[in-house]
C-alpha positions in Angstrom: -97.1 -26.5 -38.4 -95.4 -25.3 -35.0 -98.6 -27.1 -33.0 -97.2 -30.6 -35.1 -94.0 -29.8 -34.3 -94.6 -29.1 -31.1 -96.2 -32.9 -30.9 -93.5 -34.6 -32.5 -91.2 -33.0 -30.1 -93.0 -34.0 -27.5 -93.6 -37.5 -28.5 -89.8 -38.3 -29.4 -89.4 -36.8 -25.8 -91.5 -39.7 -24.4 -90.0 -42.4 -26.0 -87.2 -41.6 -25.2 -88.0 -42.0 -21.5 -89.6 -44.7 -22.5 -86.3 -46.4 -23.5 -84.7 -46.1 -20.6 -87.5 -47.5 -18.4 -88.6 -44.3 -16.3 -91.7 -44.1 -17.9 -94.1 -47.0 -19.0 -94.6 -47.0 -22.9 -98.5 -46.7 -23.3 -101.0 -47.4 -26.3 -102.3 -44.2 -27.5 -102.3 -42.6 -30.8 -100.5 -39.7 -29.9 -98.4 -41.8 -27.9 -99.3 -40.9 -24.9 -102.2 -41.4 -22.1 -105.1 -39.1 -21.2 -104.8 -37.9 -17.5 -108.0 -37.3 -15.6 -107.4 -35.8 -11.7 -110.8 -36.1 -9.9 -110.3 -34.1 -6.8 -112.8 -33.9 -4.5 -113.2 -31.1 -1.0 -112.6 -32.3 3.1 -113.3 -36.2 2.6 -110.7 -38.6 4.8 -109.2 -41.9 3.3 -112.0 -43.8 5.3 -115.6 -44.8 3.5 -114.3 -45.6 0.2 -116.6 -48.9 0.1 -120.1 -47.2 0.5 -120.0 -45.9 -2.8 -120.4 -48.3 -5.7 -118.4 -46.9 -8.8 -115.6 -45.4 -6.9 -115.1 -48.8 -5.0 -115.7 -51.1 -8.2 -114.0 -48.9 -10.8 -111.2 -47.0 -9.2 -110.5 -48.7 -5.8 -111.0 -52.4 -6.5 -110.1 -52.0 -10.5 -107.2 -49.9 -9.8 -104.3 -49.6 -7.0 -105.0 -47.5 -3.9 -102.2 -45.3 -1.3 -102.4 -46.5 1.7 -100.0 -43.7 3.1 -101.1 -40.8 1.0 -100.6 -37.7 2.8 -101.5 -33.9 2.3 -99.1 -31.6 3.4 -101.4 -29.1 4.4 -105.0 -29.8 5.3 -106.6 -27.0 4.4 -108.5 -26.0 1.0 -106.3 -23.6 -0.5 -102.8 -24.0 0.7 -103.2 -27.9 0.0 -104.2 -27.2 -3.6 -101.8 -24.9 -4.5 -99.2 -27.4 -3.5 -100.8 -29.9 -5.9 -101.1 -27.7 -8.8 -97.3 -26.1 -8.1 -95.8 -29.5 -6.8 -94.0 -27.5 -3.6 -94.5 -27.3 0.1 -96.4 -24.7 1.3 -93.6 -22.5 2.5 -92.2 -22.9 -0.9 -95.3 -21.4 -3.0 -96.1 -19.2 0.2 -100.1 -19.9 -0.4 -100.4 -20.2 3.5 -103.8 -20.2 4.5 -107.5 -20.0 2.9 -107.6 -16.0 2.6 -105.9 -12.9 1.8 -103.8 -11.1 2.3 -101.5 -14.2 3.1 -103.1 -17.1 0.9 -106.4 -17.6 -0.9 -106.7 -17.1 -4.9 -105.7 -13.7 -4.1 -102.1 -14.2 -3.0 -101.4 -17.1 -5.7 -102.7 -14.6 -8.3 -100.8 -11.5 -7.0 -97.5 -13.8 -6.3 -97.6 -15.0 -10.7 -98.2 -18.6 -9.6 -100.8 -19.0 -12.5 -97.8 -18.5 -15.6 -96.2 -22.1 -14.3 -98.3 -25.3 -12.9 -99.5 -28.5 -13.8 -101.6 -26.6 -16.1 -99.4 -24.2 -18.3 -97.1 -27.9 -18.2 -99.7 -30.1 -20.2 -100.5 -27.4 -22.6 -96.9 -26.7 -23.0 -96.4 -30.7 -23.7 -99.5 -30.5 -26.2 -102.1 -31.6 -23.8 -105.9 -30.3 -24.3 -106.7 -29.2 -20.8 -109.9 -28.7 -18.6 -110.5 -27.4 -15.4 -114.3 -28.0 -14.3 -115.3 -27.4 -10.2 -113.6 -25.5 -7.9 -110.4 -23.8 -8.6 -109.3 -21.5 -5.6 -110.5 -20.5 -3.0 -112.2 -17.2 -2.9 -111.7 -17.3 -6.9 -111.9 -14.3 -8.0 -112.1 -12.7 -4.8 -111.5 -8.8 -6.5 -107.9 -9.9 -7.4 -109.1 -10.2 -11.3 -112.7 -10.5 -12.9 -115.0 -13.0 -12.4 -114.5 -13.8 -16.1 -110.9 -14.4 -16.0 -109.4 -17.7 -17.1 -106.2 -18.9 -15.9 -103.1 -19.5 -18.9 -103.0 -23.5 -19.8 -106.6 -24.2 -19.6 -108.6 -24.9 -22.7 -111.8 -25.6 -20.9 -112.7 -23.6 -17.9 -116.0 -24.2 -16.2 -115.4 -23.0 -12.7 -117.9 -21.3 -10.2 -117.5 -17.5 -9.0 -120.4 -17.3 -6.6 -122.3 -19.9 -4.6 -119.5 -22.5 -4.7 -120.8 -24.8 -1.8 -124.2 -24.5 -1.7 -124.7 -26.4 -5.8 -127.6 -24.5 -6.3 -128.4 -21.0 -7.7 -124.7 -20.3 -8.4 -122.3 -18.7 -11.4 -120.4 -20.6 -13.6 -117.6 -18.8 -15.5 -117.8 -20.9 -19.0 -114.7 -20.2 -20.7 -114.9 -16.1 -19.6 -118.8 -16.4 -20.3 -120.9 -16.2 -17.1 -123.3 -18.3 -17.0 -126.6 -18.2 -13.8 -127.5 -22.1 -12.6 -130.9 -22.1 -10.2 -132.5 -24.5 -8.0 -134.2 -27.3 -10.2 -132.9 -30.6 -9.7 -130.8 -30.2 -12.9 -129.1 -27.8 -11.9 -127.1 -29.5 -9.3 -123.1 -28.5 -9.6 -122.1 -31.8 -9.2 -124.2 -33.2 -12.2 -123.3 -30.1 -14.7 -119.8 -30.9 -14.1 -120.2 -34.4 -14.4 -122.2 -34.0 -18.0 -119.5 -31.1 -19.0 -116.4 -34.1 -18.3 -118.0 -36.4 -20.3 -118.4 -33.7 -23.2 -115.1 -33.1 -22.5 -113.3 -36.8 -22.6 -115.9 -38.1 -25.8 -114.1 -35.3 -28.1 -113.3 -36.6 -30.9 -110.0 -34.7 -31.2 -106.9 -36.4 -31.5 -104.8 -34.3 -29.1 -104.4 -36.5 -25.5 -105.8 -34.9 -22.7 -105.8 -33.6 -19.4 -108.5 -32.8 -17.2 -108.8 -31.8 -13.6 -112.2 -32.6 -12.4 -113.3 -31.1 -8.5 -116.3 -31.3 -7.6 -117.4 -29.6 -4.1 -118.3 -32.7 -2.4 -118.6 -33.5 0.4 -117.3 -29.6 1.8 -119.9 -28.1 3.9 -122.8 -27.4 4.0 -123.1 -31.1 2.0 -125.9 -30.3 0.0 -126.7 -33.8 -2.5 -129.4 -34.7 -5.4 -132.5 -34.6 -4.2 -132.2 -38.6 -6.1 -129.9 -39.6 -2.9 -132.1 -37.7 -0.3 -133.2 -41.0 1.3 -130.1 -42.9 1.5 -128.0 -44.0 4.2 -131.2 -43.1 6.9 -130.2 -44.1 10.6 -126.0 -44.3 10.0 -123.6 -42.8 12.3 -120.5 -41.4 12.3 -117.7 -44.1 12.9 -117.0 -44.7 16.6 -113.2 -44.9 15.9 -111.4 -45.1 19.4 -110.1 -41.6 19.1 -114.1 -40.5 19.2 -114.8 -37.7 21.5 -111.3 -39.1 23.4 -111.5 -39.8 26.6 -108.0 -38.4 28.1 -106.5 -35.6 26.4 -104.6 -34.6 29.2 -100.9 -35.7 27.6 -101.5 -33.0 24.9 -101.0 -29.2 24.0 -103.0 -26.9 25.4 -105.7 -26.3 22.2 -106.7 -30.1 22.5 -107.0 -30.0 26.0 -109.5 -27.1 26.2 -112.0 -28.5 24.3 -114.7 -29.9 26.0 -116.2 -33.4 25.6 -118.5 -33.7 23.2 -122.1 -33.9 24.2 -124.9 -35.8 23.0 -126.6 -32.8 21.3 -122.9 -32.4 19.1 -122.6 -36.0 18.3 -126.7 -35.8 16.7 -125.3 -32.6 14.8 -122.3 -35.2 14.1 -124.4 -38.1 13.0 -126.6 -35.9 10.6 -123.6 -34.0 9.3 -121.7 -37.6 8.2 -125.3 -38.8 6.4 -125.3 -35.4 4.5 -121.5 -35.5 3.5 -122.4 -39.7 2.6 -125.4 -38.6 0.2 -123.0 -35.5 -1.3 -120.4 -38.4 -2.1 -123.5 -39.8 -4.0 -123.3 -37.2 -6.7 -119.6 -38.2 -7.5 -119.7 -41.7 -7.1 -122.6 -40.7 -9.8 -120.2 -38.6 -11.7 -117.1 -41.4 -11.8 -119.6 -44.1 -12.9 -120.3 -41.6 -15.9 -116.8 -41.0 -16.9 -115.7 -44.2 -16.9 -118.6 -45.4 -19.2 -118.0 -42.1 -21.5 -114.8 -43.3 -21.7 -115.6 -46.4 -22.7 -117.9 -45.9 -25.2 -115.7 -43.0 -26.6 -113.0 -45.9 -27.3 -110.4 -44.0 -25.3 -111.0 -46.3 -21.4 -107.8 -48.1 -21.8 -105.5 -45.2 -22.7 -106.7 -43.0 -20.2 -104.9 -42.9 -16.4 -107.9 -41.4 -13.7 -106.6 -40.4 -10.2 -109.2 -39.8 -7.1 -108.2 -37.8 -4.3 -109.1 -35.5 -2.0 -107.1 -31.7 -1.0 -107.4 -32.9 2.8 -109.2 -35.0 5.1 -111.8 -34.6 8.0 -112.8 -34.5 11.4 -115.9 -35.9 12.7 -115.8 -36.1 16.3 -112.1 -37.6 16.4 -110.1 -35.8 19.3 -113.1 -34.0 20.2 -113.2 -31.7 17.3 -116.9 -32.2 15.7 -115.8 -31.0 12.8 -112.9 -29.2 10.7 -109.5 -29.9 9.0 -105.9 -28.0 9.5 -104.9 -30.3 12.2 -101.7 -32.9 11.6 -103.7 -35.6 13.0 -104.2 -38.8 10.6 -108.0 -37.6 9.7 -107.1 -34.1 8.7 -103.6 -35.6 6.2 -104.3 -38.9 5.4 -106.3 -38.6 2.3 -107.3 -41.6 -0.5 -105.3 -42.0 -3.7 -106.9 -44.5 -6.3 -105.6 -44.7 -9.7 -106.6 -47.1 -12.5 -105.1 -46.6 -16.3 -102.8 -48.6 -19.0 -100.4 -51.2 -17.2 -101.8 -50.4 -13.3 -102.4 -53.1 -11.6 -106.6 -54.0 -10.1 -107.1 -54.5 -6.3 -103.3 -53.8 -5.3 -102.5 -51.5 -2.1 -99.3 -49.7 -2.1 -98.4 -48.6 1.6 -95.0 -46.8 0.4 -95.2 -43.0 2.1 -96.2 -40.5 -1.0 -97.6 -36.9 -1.0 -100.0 -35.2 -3.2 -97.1 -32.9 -4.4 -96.3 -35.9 -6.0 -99.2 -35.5 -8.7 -98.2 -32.9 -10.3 -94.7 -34.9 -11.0 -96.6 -38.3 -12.4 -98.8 -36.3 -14.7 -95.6 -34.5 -16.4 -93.9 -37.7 -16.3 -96.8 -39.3 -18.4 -97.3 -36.6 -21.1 -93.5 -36.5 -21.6 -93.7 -32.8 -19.8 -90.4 -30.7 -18.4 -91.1 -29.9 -15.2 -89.3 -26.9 -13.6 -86.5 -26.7 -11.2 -88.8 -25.5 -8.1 -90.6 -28.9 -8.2 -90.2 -30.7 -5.1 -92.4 -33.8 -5.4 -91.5 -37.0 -7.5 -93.4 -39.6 -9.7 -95.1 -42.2 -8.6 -95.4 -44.1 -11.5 -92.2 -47.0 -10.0 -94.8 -47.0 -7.3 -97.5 -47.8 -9.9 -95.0 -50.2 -11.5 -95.0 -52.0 -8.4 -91.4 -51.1 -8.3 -89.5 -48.6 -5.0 -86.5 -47.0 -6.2 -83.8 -47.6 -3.3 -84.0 -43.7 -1.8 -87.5 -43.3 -2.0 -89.8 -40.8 0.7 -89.4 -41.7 3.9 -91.4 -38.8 5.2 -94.0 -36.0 4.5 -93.7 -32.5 5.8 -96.6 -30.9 7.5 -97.0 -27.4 7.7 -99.9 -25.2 9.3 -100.1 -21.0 9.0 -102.3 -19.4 11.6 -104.7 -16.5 9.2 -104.1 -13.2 10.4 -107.7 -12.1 9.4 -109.6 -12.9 12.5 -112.6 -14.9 11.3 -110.4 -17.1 9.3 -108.2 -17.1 12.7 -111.0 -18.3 14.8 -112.2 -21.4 12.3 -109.9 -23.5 13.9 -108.4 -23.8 17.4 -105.0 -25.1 16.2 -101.9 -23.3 16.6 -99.4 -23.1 14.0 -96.9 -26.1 13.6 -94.6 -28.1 11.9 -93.8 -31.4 11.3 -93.3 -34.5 10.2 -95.5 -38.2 9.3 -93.4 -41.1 8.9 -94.6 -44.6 8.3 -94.2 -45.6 11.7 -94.3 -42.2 13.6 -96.6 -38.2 13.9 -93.9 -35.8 14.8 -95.5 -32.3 15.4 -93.6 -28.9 16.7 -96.2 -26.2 17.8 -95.2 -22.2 17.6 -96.0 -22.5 20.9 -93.3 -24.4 21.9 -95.4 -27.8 22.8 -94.8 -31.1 21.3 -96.5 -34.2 19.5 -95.2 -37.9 19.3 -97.0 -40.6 18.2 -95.8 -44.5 17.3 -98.0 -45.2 15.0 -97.4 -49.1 15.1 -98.7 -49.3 18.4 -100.8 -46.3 19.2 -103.0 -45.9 14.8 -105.4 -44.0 16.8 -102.9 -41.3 18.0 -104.1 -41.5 21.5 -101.2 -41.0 23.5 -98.4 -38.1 23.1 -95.3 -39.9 23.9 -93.4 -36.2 24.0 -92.4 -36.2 27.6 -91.5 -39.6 27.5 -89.2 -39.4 24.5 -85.5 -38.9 25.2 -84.4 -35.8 24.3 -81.9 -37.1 21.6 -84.3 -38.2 20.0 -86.4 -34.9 19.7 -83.4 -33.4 18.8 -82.8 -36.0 15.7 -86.2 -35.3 14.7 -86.2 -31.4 15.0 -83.1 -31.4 12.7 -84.7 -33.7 10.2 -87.4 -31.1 10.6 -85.0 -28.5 10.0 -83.9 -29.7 6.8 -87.8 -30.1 5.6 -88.9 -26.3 6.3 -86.0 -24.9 4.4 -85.6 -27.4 1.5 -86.2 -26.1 -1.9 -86.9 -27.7 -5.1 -84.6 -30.7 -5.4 -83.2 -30.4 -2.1 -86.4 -31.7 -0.5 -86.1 -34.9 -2.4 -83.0 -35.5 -0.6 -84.6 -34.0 2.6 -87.7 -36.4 2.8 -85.3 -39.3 1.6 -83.7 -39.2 5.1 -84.4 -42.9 7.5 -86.1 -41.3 10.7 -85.4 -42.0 14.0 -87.4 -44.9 16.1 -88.6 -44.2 19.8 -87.8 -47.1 22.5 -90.0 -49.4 22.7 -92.1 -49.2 25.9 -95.7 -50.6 26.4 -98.9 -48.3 25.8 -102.3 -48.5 27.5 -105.2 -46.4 25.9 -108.3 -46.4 27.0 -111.7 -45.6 24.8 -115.3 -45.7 25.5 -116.2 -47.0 22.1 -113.8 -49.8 22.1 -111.8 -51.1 18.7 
């Protein structure tokens, strides 16, 4: 009786919105859509079109982000912001690993009692989490058998995340050993446990957050896609193994060129992250059709994204994330469901802490007062409301544990992307400028030419980004940012355009 009640609550709660236009009214016997979040590890808004069902199903019969931006490229930090809807100096996940971020500090700090999770229940959602949670999940913090509140369905590994084979699954608290046979390949358990999953016949909607491991290093794919994509490189963007790096802070400019011997290891690496993608273009191609068979494709809403981006030889960095250029934070967003529209590109500026807010905002969910991102479902409508994001803030947290410290060569910063501009303040006190109109490649720093007025107008913008908290950054990230004077740019690249 409370569960029902609970429903009908939640239902009149809908329409209601409904009424008054802020959310579309959707065909579903509940009254509300299923939500599926497919979330995949380290892959950049690039290379969408190699794989069949993600291009045909989401991309082409769906609408696509061109601006969607992480505010954090790294693993953990970057999923904790999705799942919480805050910045990163808001939920204070700041890096991969304890005692500063990791599962263990989101544990420890009581994040798990409110997220997107504990919301959908709470609206009377049946909820799944299948692939990678956390990192370092459960890392000693708890037991390896623990399941989070919110989450009906739990199928997440505790041991042998990357490597797909011979790892642990925690089944709902049960562990459960996988080996090395061809069936036993992550990506293909999850995929057949989503499909269990969304074919339930039960008449509660539901949400489920699918993430698989692909294509996160070491890239391990089906032995089926072993053969594909033999003799492909790496895109030669112009900001390949760039040329002059002598304009920039002092981490880019100390690393070396990259030789041939690191662009082979580059080459091979981008075919093995390709064939990974494989195994969830695979996986997509089977939900959709579960879906469709199960009678429930055209009330359910799937979004594919990625928790940051990658670098693969861009700005001489052969490999590696946590960086604010475009490849680390620019990340895809597709989205098909009830009422989007097929093949249309928004390039309005949005944010993955903006998920979190569309999902609630579809199941008729209250989201708390901390939340910081908003819904993109005008966006979806094909409709901007008049103060919408104008900017995403980018944050980076040097580790204090000193192998996590020396995975990346990037000093800690903040900053801000803009539609037109990459605004970047180091700890060290250097500087990062880029006009993205004329210079997509972000091949010349423009910081010592810019007037200083200008830094100063973006520094206080800045300001108002790195202290914002829960609605406040709404207003914050509404705010028009400045425009550098025009002058003309000449950069050079060996690879051409």
């Amino acid at each position: 009786m409370l569960n029902a009640a609970r429903k009908l609550l939640s239902l009149i709660s809908l329409l209601a919105l409904a009424a008054i236009g802020t959310i579309p009214a959707v065909a579903h016997a509940a009254g509300r859509p299923n939500v599926v979040l497919i979330l995949v590890d380290d892959l950049d808004a690039g290379d969408l079109q190699k794989f069949p069902n993600i291009w045909s199903l989401l991309a082409q019969g769906g609408t696509s982000f061109d601006r969607f931006f992480v505010p954090n490229s790294w693993c953990c930090p970057s999923r904790a912001s999705i799942m919480r809807c805050q910045y990163v100096h808001s939920h204070g996940v700041y890096t991969n690993t304890a005692p500063e971020g990791g599962f263990t500090k989101y544990y420890t700090s009581g994040l798990e009692r409110s997220n997107i999770a504990t919301w959908m229940k709470s609206a009377g959602y049946r909820t799944g989490l299948m692939g990678k949670y956390l990192n370092h999940y459960p890392g000693g913090a708890t037991s390896a058998t623990h399941v989070p509140p919110g989450w009906d369905e739990w199928d997440v590994p505790v041991r042998r995340l990357y490597e797909e084979y011979g790892y642990t699954l925690n089944e709902n608290g049960m562990l459960r050993d996988y080996g090395f046979a061809p069936q036993d390949y992550l990506t293909d358990v999850l995929s057949a446990k989503a499909a269990a999953f969304v074919s339930q016949p039960s008449q509660d909607p539901f949400f489920l957050y699918l993430a698989p491991v692909a294509p996160h290093n070491p890239a391990n794919y089906a032995p089926r896609h072993q053969a594909a994509f033999a003799g492909v490189v790496a895109p030669r963007t112009p900001s390949f193994n760039q040329p002059d790096v002598s304009a920039e802070p002092l981490w880019l400019r100390s690393l070396p060129p990259l030789d041939a011997s690191k662009i082979r290891r580059i080459d091979r690496h981008y075919r093995d992250r390709l064939r990974a993608m494989l195994g969830v273009d695979d996986m997509v191609g089977t939900l959709v059709e579960s879906l469709r068979a199960s009678g429930k494709l055209d009330e359910t809403y799937i979004f594919f994204a990625s928790d940051n981006g990658f670098h693969l030889g861009q700005h001489r960095l052969p490999h590696g994330k946590t960086t604010p250029f475009d490849e680390a934070i620019k990340v895809p967003l597709l989205v098909r469901g009830p009422g989007v529209q097929a093949g249309r590109v928004v390039g309005d500026m949005a944010a993955s802490i903006d998920l979190a807010p569309t999902f609630a905002q579809l199941a008729g969910a209250t989201l708390p007062d901390f939340a910081e991102g908003r819904s993109l479902l005008p966006l979806l409508r094909g409709e901007r409301p008049p103060s919408w994001r104008q900017n995403v803030l980018l944050e980076f947290y040097r580790p204090t544990s000193p192998s996590s410290a020396r995975q990346t060569p990037v000093p800690a910063y903040q900053g801000m992307r803009t539609a037109q501009h990459t605004f970047v303040r180091y700890s060290t006190g250097e500087y990062q400028i880029y006009d993205l109109l004329r210079d997509p490649y972000q091949l010349r720093n423009l910081a010592a030419e810019t007037p200083l007025p200008v830094i100063a107008e973006f520094n206080r913008q800045l300001d108002a980004l790195v202290s914002c908290s829960g609605a406040t950054c709404r207003s914050a990230d509404s705010v028009t940012p400045p425009l550098l004077p025009f002058k003309p740019l000449v950069v050079l690249s060996p690879w051409g355009t």
